[in-house]
N, C-alpha and C positions, 0 to 999 in steps of 0.2 A: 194339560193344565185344567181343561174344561169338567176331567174326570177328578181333578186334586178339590175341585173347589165344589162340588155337586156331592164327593165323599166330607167336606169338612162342614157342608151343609145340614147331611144327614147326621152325623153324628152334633152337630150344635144341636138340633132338635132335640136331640135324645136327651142330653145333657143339660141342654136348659128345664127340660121336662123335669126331670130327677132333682134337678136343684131347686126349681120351684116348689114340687114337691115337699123336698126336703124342708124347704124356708117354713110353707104352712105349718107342718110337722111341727117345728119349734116354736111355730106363733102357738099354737095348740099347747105345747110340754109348759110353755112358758104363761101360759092365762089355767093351766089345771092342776101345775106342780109349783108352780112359779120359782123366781130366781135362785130359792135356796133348795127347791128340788132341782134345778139344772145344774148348778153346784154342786151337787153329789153327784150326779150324772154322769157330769163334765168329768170330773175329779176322776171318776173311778175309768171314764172311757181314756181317758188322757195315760194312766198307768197300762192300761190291757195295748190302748196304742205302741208304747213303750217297748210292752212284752214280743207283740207282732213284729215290731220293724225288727228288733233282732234278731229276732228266726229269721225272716225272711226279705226283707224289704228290698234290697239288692237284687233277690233273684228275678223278679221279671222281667226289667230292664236289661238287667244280662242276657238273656234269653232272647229278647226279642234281638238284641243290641246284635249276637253271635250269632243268630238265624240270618240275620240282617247281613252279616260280613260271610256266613258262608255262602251262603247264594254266591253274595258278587264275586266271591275268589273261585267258583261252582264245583263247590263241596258238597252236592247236596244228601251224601250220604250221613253228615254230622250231624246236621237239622236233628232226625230224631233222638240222637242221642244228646244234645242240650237240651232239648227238652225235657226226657226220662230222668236228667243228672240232676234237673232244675226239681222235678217233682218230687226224687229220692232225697236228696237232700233236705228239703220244706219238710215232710214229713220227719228226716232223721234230726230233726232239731224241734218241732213244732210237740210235738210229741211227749218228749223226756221233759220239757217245760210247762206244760199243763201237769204232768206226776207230781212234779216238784210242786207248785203253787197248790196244789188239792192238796198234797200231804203235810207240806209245813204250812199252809198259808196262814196261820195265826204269825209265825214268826217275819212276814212281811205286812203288819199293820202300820209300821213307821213309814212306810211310804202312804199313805195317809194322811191329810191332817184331821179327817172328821171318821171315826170305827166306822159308821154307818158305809160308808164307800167300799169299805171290804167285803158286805155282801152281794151287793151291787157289781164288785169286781167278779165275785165268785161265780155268779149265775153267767155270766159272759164267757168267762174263758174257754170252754168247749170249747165253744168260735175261731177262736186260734188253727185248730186244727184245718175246720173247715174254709177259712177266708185264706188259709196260707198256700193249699192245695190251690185254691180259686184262683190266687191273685199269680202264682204260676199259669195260669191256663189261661190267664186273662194278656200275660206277657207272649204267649204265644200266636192271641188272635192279632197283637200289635206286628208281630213279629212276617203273618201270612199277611196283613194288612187286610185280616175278616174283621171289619170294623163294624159291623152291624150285628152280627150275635152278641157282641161285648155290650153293644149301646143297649140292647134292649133286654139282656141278662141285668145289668148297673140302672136300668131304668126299673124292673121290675121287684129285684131286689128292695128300692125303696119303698116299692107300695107295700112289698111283704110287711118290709117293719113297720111300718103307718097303720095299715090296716091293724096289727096285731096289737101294736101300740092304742090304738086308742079304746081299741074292745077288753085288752087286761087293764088298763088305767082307769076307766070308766067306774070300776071295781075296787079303785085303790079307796080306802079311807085315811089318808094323809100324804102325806109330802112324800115322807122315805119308804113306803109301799109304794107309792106313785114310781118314783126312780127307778125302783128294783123294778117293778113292772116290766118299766121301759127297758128295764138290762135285759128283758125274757124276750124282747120282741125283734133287738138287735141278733141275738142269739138265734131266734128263730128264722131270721133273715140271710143269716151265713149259710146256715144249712140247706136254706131256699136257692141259693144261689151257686152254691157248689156242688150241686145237684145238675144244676139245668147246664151249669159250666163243664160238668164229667157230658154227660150227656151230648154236648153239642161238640166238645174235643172229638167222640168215638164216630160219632156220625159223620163228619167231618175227616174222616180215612185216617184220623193220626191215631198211630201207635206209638207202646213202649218197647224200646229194645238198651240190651244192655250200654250202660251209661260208663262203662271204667271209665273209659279214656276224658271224658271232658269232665269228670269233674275238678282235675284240676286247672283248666282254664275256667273255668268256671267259678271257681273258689278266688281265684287271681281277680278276675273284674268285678265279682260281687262283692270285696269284701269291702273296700275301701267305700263304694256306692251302701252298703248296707250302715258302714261305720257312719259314714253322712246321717245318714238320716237318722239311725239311732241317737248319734249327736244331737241331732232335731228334737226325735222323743224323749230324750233323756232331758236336754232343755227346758221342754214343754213341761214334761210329768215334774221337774224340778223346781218350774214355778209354780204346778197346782202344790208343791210342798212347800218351797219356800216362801211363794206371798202371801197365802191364808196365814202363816207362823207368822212372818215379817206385820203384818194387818192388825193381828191381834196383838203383837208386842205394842205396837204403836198404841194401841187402848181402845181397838174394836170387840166386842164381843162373835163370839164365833157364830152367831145366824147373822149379824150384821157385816161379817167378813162373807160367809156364804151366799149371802147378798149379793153382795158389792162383787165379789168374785163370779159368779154366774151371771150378772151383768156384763160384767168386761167380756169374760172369755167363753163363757156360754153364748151372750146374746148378742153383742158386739162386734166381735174377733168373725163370727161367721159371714157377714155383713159386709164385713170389709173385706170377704174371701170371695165376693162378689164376681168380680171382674178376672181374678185369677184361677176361676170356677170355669168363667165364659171361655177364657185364651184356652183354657185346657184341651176342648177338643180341637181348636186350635195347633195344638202343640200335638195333642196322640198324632195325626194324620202327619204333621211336616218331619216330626222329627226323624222317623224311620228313615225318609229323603235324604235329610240331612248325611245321616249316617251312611245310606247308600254314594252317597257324594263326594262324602270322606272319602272313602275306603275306593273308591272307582277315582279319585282323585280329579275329579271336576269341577276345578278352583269356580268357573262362572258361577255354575249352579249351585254350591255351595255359598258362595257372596250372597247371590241375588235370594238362595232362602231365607239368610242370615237375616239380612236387611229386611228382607217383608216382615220374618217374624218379629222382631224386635220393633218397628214403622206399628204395626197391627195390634202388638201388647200396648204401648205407649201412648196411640189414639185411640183405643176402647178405653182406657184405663182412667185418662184424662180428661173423659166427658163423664165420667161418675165421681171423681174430686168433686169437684162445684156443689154438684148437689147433696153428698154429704157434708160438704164445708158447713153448706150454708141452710141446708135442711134436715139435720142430723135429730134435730131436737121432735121436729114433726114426723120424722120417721119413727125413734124411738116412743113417741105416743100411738100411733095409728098401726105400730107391729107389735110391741110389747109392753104397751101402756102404762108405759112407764120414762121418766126424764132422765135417772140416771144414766140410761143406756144411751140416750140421745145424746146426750151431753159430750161422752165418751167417741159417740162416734164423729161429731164436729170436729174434734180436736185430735182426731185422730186421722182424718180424711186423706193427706198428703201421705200416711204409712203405706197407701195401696199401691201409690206406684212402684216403691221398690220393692214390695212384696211379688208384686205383677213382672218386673226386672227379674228381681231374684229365682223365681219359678221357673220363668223359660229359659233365661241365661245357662242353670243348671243342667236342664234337663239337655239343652244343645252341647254344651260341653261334655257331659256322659254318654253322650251318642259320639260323641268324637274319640273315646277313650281317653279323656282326660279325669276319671273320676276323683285319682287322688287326688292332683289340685282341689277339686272343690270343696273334696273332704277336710282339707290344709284350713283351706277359708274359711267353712264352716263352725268348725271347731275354735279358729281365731276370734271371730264374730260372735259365737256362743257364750265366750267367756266374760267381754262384755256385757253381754246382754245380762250375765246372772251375778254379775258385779252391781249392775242397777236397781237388781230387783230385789239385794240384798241390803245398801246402801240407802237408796232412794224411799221407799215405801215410808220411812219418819217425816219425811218431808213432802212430799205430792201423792201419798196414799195409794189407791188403785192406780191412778194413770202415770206413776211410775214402770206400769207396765208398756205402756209406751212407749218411752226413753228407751225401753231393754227390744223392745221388736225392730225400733228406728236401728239400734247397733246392730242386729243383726240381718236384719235384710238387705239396709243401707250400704254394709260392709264387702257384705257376699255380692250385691249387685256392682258395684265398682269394681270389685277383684276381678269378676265373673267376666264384667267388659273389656278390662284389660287382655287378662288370656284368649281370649275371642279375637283378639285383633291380634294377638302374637301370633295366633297358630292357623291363622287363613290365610294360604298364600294371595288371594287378593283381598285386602283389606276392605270390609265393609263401612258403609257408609251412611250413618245414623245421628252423629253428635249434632248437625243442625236441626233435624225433624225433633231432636230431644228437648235441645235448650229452647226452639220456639214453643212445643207442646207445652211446657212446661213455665213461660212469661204468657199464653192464652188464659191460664188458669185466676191468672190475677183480673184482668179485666172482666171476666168469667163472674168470677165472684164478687166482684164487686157491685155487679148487673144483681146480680142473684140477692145480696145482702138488702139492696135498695127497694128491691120488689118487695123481698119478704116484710119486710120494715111496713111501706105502704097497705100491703094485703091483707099483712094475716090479723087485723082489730075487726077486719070486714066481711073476709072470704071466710076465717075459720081455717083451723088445721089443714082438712082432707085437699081441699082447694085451692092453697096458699101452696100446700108443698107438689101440688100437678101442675100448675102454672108457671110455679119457677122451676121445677124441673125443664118443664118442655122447653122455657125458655132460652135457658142455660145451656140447655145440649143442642138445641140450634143455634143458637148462639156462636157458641165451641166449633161448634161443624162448619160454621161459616168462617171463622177466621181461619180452618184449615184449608177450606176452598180459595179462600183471599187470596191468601199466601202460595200458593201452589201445594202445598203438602201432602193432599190428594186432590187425586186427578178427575176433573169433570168429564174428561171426553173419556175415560175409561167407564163411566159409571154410565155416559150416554151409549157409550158403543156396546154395553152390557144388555140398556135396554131397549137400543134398535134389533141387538139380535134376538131376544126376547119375542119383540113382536112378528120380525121375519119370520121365527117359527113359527108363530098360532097364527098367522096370515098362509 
């Protein structure tokens, strides 16, 4: 235990690192391109997204998922051959689809709503090859449980494209050079990282050897897990088509939609991926457990990860509500100086928990081999969501996009907890930790609303929104303590043994 939670440490570090990174990064795109150069940005990354997940997106997971089951069944002859099947594969699809897109790419401008994004697209896809190769080899360090090459390849990777990003941007003289810029520095970051990813694979004693025999297991659990999420990108890249369309019908002009649209889901959407950014290394470290648990059939330890994991998304998740509820507006000033985004993310603050739900819930279930179901779900939820976004936009303009992300992560996380409790022979134990985390939030913000009300004619922005933050998350953390929901004497017995060490 002492070693699961000292590994979930190291890789938080890392991870927090890269995503702070990352956040600067777009405080940066967004004060030097601003929202209608992330707009195009967005647009064109959201499409190449699209392109990636169907080559590949399923494969790593399968990989680590099948390295994971042959160990425990100790196959350990297979191991290299999933891996070689995982990497033949990436390539024999990653490939013929960059041909494609170079050679016709004028004939997929319809996926588009603004031409400027096709070039933008173009300069990117190389990447494809190399992030597809990577994100195999990234499914393998999950799979040996080498969490620290990965953390610090994924950490480094970001400063590539920052760094490069801000030294070709510096250069741009407008908006849409600005973009495309930043598509050279993504670009150049894939290959920075597939690099150091081939490199640390060979060091690391793994080889390739012939792959026949697994590619068709391999093809069986990647497809459905691949289909999900392509459902995901395809969703995504269907709202960067359909709500700029839908935006402008309703009688926006297309930089005013580009606007409005690189606020939501440029500057917004990332914000609110917050917490489910946090749970993530979270989730890399248990899930492999999980799966080893399954497959060894170790109903306790299988419960008892269930339960942590889901306990841990639920209370990290629900001490950042509050203070987007209720300081969405001073955030989006003091990050992207701007209101709209603020605005957007108040009212949108309650979308994180079941996005936060939705993320792990999946990811525990594809480690069980459940992926079709989720893929079933997915798909179900999806089609909602692009019924809203096609629908709604005349009547609640951008944060129609709202309504369409509540359908579907709302949907997936219900379904997701269902099958969770059908297929663990001992049922776990969360609905009370759920429904009280979730009546805190009211009192929570309600604390927070009143501060902010009194403060901010006196304190100003920066000061208004640090004080009710800190307030609100102890606050929060205290009604958890109250209530027993987390444990004091585990937090004390954490740091009696702390000092016994350094004593």
């Amino acid at each position: 235990m002492r070693t699961f939670f000292k590994t979930v440490a190291i890789v938080t570090v890392f991870s927090i690192s890269e995503k702070f990174l990352g956040f600067l990064y777009r405080i940066y795109l967004s004060r030097t391109i601003g929202a209608e150069g992330i707009g195009l940005y967005q647009v064109a990354l959201s499409v190449f997204g699209l392109i990636y997940t169907l080559t590949c997106s399923g494969t790593p997971i399968t990989v680590s998922r099948l390295m994971t089951k042959y160990r425990a069944e100790g196959q350990e002859k297979k191991v290299n051959k999933i891996i070689s099947a995982g990497i033949f594969l990436t390539l024999f699809t990653a490939i013929p689809v960059c041909l494609i897109f170079f050679l016709f790419g004028d004939k997929f401008s319809f996926l588009f709503a603004d031409e400027r994004c096709l070039k933008i697209f173009h300069v990117i896809l190389p990447g494809l090859i190399f992030t597809s190769v990577y994100s195999v080899l990234r499914g393998v360090f999950w799979g040996n449980k080498d969490f620290l090459p990965y953390s610090i390849i994924e950490l480094l990777e970001e400063v590539c494209m920052i760094v490069c990003g801000i030294v070709l941007i510096n250069f741009a003289s407008n908006v849409t050079q600005g973009a495309f810029r930043a598509g050279i520095a993504v670009l150049i970051s894939y290959l920075f990282s597939f690099t150091l990813a081939v490199t640390v694979f060979f060091i690391r004693k793994n080889k390739l050897v012939n792959p026949k025999s697994e590619f068709k297991p391999l093809l069986k659990s990647a497809t459905p897990i691949t289909a999900m999420r392509s459902a995901n990108s395809l969703s995504m890249s269907l709202v960067s088509i359909l709500l700029p369309m839908r935006l402008i019908s309703s009688g926006l002009t297309e930089s005013e939609t580009m606007a409005s649209f690189g606020s939501a889901l440029g500057q917004a959407i990332p914000l609110l991926s917050i917490p489910t950014m946090l749970i993530g290394s979270f989730t890399l470290v248990l899930v492999p457990e999980i799966s080893e648990n399954f497959y060894k059939k170790h109903a306790f330890y299988l419960k008892r990860d269930i339960e942590k994991a889901l306990k841990f998304t639920v209370f990290l998740t629900c001490l950042f509500i509050p203070v987007f509820l209720v300081c969405g507006s001073e955030i989006g000033v003091l990050v992207f100086n701007g209101h709209e985004c603020g605005e957007y993310l108040s009212k949108s603050a309650l979308l994180m928990l079941f996005m936060s739900l939705s993320s792990i819930t999946t990811s525990m279930l594809n480690s069980m081999g459940l992926e079709h179901k989720t893929l079933i779900y997915y798909i179900i939820s999806g089609l909602f969501m692009l019924l809203s976004i096609w629908f709604l936009p005349k009547y609640l303009g951008i944060y129609s996009l709202i309504i369409g992300l509540l359908c579907i992560y709302g949907l997936t996380s219900l379904l997701n907890l269902i099958l969770l409790n059908k297929n663990c022979p001992k049922k776990p134990s969360y609905a009370k930790f759920l429904l009280c985390s979730t009546l805190f939030l009211i009192p929570t913000s309600l604390l927070g609303f009143m501060l902010e009300k009194l403060l901010l004619p006196s304190l100003g922005v920066l000061l208004t929104f640090l004080f009710c933050s800190i307030v609100m998350i102890i606050f929060n953390a205290l009604l958890f303590l109250a209530f027993g929901l987390i444990s004091i004497d585990f937090i004390k017995a954490k740091l009696l043994k702390k000092k016994t060490a350094l004593a």
